[in-house]
N, C-alpha and C positions, 0 to 999 in steps of 0.2 A: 157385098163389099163395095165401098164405095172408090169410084176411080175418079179423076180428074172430067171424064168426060162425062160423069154421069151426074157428075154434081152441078156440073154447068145443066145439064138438063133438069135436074130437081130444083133445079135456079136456088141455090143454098144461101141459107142468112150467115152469110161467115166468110171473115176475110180470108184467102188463099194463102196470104204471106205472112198474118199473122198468128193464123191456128191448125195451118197445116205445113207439112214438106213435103217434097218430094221423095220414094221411098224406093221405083224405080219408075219406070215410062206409064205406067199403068197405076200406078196404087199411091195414095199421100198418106203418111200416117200424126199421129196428135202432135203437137208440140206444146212444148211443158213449161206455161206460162211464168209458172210460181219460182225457175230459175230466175228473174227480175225481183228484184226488191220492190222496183220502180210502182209493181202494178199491186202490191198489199203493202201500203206505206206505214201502218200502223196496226197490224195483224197479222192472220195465220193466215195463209195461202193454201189450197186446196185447189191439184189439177184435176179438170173433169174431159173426157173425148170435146174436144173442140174451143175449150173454154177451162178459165177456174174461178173462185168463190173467195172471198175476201171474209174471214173472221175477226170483227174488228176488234180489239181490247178496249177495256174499260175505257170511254171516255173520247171515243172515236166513234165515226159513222161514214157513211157515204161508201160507192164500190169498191174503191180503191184504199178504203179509211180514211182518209183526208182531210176529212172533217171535225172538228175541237165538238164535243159537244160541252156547251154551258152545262153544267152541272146545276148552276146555282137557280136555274128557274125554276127548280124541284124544292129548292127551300128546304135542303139537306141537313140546314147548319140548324141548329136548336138553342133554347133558351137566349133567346137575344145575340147568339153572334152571327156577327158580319163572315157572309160569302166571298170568297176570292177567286173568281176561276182562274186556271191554267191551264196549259196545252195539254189534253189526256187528263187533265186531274183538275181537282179543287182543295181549298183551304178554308178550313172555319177557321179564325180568329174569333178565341173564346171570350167571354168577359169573366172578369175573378169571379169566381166558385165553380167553376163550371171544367170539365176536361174532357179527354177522346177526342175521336177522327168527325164527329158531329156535334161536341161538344154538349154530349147527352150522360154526362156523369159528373157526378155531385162531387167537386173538390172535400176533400174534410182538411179543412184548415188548421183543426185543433191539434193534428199529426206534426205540424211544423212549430208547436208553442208560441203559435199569434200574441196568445195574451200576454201580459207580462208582470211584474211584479206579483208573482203569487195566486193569482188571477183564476177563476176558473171556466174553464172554453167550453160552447156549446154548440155542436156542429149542426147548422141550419142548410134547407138546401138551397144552395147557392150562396149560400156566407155562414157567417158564424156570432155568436157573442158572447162578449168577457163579462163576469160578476166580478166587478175589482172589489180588492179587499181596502179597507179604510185607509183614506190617502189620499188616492190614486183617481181618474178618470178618464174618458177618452173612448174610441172605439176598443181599443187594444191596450187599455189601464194603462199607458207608458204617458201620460201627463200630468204631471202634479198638481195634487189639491188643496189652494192655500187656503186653507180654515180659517185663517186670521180673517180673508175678506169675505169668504163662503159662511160665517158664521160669527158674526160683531158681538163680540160682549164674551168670548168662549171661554177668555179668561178671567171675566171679571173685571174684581178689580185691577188686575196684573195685564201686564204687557206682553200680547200677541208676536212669537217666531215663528216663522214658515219654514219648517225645515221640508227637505226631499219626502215625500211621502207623510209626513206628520207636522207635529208643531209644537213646539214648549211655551209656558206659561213662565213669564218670570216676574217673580210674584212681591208686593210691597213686604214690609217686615211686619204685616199686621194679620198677613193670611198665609197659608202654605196649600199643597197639593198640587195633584195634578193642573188643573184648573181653577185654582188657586181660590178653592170653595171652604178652606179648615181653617176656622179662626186660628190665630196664635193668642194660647193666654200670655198675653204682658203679665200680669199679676205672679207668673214663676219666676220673673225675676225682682220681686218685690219694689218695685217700684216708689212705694208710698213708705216715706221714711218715719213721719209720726201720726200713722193713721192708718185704716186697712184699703184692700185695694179688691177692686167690683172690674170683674172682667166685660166688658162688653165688645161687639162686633165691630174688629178694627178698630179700636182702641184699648182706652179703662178710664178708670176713676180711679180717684184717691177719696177716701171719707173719713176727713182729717180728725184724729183725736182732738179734745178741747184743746182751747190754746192756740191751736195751729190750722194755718192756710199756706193756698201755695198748690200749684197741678203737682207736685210730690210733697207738700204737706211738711215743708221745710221751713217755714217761716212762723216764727212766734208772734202771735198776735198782743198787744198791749191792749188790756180789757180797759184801761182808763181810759182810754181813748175811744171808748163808745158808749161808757156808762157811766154815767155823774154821780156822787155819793152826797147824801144830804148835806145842809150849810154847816158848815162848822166843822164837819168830817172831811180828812185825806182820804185820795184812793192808792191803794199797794196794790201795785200787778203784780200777779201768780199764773201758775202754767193753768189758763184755762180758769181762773177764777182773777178775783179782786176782793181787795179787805178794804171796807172802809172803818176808819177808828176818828176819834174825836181828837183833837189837838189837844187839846188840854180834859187833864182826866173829870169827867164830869158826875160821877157817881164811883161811892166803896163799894167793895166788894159785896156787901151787906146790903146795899142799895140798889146793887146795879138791877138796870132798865132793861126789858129785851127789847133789843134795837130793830128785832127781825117782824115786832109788831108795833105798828105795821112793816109787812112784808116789803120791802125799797128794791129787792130782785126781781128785774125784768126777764122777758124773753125765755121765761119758763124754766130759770136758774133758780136752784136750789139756796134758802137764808140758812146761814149756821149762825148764832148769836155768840158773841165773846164780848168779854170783860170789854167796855166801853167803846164796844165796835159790834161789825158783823161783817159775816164772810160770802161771798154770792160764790157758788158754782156751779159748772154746767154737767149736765149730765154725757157721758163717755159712750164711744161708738166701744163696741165690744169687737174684736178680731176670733179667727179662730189660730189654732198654731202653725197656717200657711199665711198671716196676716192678712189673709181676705175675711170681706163681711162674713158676721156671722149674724149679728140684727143690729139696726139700729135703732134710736130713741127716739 
């Protein structure tokens, strides 16, 4: 047992007034540290005969606990985030994709519908990526795609809209379609008044019956005004031909001359011979029953 006197003779490591009391003249007995908060500031306390023991909690050290331990020298935090210590603890501030107490878990972003317009999400680790559907662009498809400048010529001949997500074609009245690639036949609205009509790309022709000129084949041509009838002979314009005849009758019927030898028809016009005359005409564009070509001469 130990007494006051005996202790002084075991010459004892231990203060008198702070781990022992007095119990009576003779005997001191333990005193029970761990009623102080003072002396486990940040732990469990545990009394022992003369003494007690300090259990520190997570993120303390030292007898007493006292002590912050840094966390972050251990390099806790993962994938790229930033360490924060604090008193007893630490904090990872994660970077996007990343979650948890060490920021060791793979966000899945594509839980939240990142992508957008229609879009479809693929969860990567530590991010993600959208396949935009046509349109669209951007990390996250939410930025429109103007085709008009992303792609010069898309309409053609036709005039480039940028709409939200798409674009319209608005197109001359010589083409139609999406992208204004479908000719339009002119020739269904018949166009060519005395002559057949030849559809071509963004536009047409007219391929004027005899007689007739003009971009719709509306104007009668005067055949004497391009073809001279021998001396002595008038010229008669006719749709698409000329008659030349003699002024004065120069042969009976009994006599009469063929006037068409020699041949006086030019430019691959047909000679018909008449009584003191002759007739030139030209040969005729044939239509079909849509007035378009069917062959020409």
């Amino acid at each position: 047992m130990i007494t006051k006197n005996n202790c002084v003779a075991l010459i004892c490591n231990f203060d008198m007034k702070s781990f022992w009391q007095p119990h009576n003249a003779q005997m001191l007995t333990d005193f029970d540290e761990c009623r102080y908060k003072s002396n486990c500031l940040n732990g469990y306390c545990t009394n022992r005969p003369g003494t007690y023991i300090c259990r520190c909690k997570n993120g303390w050290k030292g007898t007493r606990c006292e002590q912050d331990i840094n966390e972050c020298v251990f390099n806790r935090c993962q994938n790229g985030a930033q360490c924060v210590n604090n008193q007893g603890s630490y904090q990872c501030i994660c970077n996007s994709g990343w979650t948890g107490p060490n920021c060791e878990h793979d966000t899945n972003e594509c839980e939240n519908q990142v992508c957008k317009n229609g879009a479809n999400c693929t969860n990567t680790r530590g991010s993600f990526s959208c396949d935009c559907t046509p349109g669209w662009t951007g990390k996250q498809c939410d930025v429109d795609l103007n085709e008009c400048s992303q792609t010069p010529g898309i309409c053609n001949s036709g005039r480039c809209l940028n709409n939200m997500g798409s674009y319209t074609c608005s197109c001359p009245i010589t083409s139609t379609g999406d992208n204004c690639t479908i000719d339009v036949n002119e020739c269904d609205s018949s166009p060519c008044i005395n002559g057949c009509c030849n559809n071509t790309n963004g536009g047409f022709a007219c391929i004027c019956s005899s007689g007739y000129e003009g971009q719709f084949c509306d104007t009668e041509i005067n055949e004497c005004t391009l073809y001279t009838c021998p001396p002595e002979m008038e010229c008669y314009d006719g749709v698409g031909s000329y008659l030349c005849a003699y002024l004065e009758i120069k042969d009976n019927v009994e006599q009469d001359t063929n006037e068409c030898s020699p041949n006086h028809c030019t430019d691959g016009m047909n000679c018909m011979d008449a009584f003191n005359s002759f007739l030139c005409t030209k040969p005729d564009v044939v239509c079909d029953e849509t007035k378009t070509v069917a062959n020409e001469p």
